[in-house]
N, C-alpha and C positions, 0 to 999 in steps of 0.2 A: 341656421337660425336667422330669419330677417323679423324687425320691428317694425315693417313699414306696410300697413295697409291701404298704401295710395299704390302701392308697388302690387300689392295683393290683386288688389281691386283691376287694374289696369290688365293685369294676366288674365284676372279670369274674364274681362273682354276681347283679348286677344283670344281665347280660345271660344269666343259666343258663336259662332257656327257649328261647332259641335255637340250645345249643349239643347235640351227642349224650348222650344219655344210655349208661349202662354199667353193667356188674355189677363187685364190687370184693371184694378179701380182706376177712378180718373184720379184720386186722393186718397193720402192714407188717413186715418183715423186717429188720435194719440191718446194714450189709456197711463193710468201710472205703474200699473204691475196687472198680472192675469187674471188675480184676481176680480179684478171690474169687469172682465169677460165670459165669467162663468155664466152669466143666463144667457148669454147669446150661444154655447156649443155644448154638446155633450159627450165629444170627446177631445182630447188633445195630444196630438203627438211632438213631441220636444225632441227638438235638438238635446244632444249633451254638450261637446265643447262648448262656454259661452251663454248657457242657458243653467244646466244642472252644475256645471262646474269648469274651470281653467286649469287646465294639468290635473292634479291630484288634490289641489283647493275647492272645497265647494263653493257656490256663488253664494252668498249672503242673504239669508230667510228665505230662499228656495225651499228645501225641505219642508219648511211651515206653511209655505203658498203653496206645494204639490200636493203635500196632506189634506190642505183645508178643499180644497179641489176634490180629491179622493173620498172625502168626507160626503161633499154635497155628490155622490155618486157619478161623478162628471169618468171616462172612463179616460185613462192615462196612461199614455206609451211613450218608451223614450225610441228615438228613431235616430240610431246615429252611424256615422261612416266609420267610426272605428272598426275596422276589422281584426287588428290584432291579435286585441283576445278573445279565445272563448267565450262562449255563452256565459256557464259559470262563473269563472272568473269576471267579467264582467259584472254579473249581477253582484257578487260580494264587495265590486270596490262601488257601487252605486249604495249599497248597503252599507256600508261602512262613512260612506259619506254622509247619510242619516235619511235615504229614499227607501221606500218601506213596496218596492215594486217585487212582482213574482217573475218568473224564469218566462213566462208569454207576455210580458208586458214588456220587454227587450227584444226591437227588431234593427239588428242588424247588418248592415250591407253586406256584411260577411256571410249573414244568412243567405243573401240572393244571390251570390256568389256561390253558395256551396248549388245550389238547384240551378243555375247556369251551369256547372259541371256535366252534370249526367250527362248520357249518351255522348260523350266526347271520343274521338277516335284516339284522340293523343295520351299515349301509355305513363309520359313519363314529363310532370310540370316540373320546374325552376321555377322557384319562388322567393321573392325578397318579402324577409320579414323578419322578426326579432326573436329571441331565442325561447321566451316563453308562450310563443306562438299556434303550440300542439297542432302541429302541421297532422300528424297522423287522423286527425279527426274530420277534415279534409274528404270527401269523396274519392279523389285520385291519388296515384300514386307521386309521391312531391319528392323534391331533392331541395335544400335549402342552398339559396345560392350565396357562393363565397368569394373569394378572391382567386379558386383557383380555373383558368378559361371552362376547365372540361364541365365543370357542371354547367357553362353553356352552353356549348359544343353537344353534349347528348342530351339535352332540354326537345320535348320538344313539344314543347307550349311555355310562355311563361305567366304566374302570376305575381301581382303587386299589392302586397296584401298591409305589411306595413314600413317606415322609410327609419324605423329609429335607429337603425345599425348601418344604415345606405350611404356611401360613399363616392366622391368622383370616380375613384378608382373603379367599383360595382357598374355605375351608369356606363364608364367607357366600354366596358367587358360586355355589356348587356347592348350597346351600342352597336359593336363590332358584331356579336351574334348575327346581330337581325339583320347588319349588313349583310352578312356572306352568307344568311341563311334565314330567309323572312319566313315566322312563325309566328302563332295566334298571341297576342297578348291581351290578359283578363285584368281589371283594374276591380282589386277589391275596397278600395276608397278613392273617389274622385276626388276629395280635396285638394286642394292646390295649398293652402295654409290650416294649421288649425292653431287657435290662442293658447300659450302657455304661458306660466306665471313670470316671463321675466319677456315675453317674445313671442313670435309667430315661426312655428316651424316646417320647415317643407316636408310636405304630406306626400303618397302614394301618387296623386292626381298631377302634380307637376311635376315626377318625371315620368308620366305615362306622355305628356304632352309633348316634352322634351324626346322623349325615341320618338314619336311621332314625325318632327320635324326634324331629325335626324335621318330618319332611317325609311319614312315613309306609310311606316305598321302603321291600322289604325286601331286604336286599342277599343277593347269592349269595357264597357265600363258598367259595374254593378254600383248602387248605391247611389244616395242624392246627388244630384237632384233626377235620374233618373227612375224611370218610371217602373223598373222591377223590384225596388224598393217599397214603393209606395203602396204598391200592389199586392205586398208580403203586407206590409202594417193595414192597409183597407180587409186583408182577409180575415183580422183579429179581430175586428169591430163586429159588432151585431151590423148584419146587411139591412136593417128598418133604420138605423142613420143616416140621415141623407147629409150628402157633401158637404150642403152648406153652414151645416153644424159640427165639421170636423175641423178643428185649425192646427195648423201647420205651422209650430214655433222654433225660431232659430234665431241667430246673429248675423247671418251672411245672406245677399241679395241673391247669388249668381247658384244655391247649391238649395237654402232651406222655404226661401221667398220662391226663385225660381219654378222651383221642382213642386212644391206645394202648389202654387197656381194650375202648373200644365196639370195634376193632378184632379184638375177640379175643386180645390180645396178653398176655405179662407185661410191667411197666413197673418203671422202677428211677428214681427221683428222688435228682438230685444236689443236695445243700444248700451248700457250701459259696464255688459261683462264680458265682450266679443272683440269681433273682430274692425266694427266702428266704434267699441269705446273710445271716449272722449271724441269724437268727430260730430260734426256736424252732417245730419246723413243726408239734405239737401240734393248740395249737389252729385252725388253718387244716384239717387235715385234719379235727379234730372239728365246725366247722361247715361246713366245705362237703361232707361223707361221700365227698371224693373220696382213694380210701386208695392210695398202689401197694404191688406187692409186697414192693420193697425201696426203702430208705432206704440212700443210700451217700452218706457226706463228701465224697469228693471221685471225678472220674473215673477 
């Protein structure tokens, strides 16, 4: 658990060689909620950490702005790097939080991850992830990794799919692997952070990073701000939408801004439930020149 999105922010420049590049406004725009957006797009794809909700809290009159959106037929996806959970399972806790979305209105990285599997040679993936994870639903055949070496030892692919249970002790083990034996790594959330109610927690994304400069692997990464993501939620949309009426809403510069620009997309960064709440998003945009269109308080 860290608190500190100057620390956040800072990684994921350290890692901007890796990630898509994009062309950007000269200026972003400042809106008070998405509301005031709706006649510029007609559709919208939403982050969830930070946008629909922080941990297991929902954000505040979200539900009543996605609705009133859904209302005026605007068409709404939630596009998130959670990998973790299932399909299902996901859409019940969106639904439980009071978002009234169906089971294709939920695309997630995990989805682009299972269609990066096919035609893979490797029989047999390691995978870190959490235990309600239903690894069996999965395209390949998975081993969930533990504390004991051998499940990395006969791995022979790994994937990273979620970090809730991931320990020093997991990253050394998974360290050593690739030392004395460099295989594929699949990163089923690029995250580096995502916002929870008390904190910022390390995600899937920073220790894909971490073996990387370890070990050398370079990992493949599904999910924002990656472009097989976006490409799975453009396929939902009616194809007579043109780009520029599709916006791209998130909390983070480097994953939701990002990724939605090289996309072709417009993007609208939410400040007030994320991962620049209470910041001043300035200068974060002045050094990393990642700008979006609009700047909105809240969803």
């Amino acid at each position: 658990m860290t608190s500190d999105a100057d620390w956040a922010f800072a990684r994921y420049e350290a890692v901007r060689g890796s990630l898509p590049v994009a062309r950007f406004p000269a200026r972003a725009q400042t809106v008070a909620h998405l509301g005031e957006l709706a006649r510029h797009f007609d559709a919208f794809l939403l982050d969830a950490f930070g946008v629909l909700n922080i941990g297991e809290t929902v954000v505040p009159d979200a539900p009543e702005r996605i609705a009133a959106l859904q209302d005026m037929g605007k068409r709404v996806l939630v596009v998130t790097n959670g990998a973790s959970l299932p399909p299902d399972v996901a859409l019940a806790k969106y639904r439980k939080l009071g978002f009234d979305f169906a089971s294709e209105d939920i695309v997630a990285s995990r989805d682009a991850l299972a269609l990066g599997l096919h035609n893979r040679p490797q029989e047999n993936w390691g995978v870190m992830a959490i235990n309600p994870s239903r690894l069996e639903e999965l395209p390949v055949a998975t081993t969930r990794l533990d504390l004991s070496a051998e499940t990395y030892t006969t791995a022979d692919g790994f994937i990273l799919l979620g970090s809730g249970d991931w320990s020093e002790a997991h990253q050394n083990l998974l360290v050593a692997a690739l030392q004395s034996d460099p295989r594929p790594v699949l990163v089923g959330n690029p995250d580096i952070v995502a916002p929870r109610e008390h904190g910022l927690t390390l995600e899937p994304g920073w220790f894909a990073h971490d073996l990387h400069a370890r070990t050398g692997v370079i990992p493949e990464f599904y999910g924002k701000p990656f472009a097989n993501v976006y490409d799975l939620a453009l396929s939902r949309l009616d194809p007579a939408i043109p780009k520029s009426r599709i916006a791209m809403v998130g909390d983070t510069l480097h994953t939701d801004i990002l990724g939605g620009a090289a996309a072709g997309l417009k993007t609208v960064l939410i400040l007030n439930h994320g991962l620049f709440s209470s910041k001043d998003i300035t200068p974060y945009i002045a050094r990393s020149g990642i700008v979006p269109d609009y700047i909105a308080a809240d969803t």
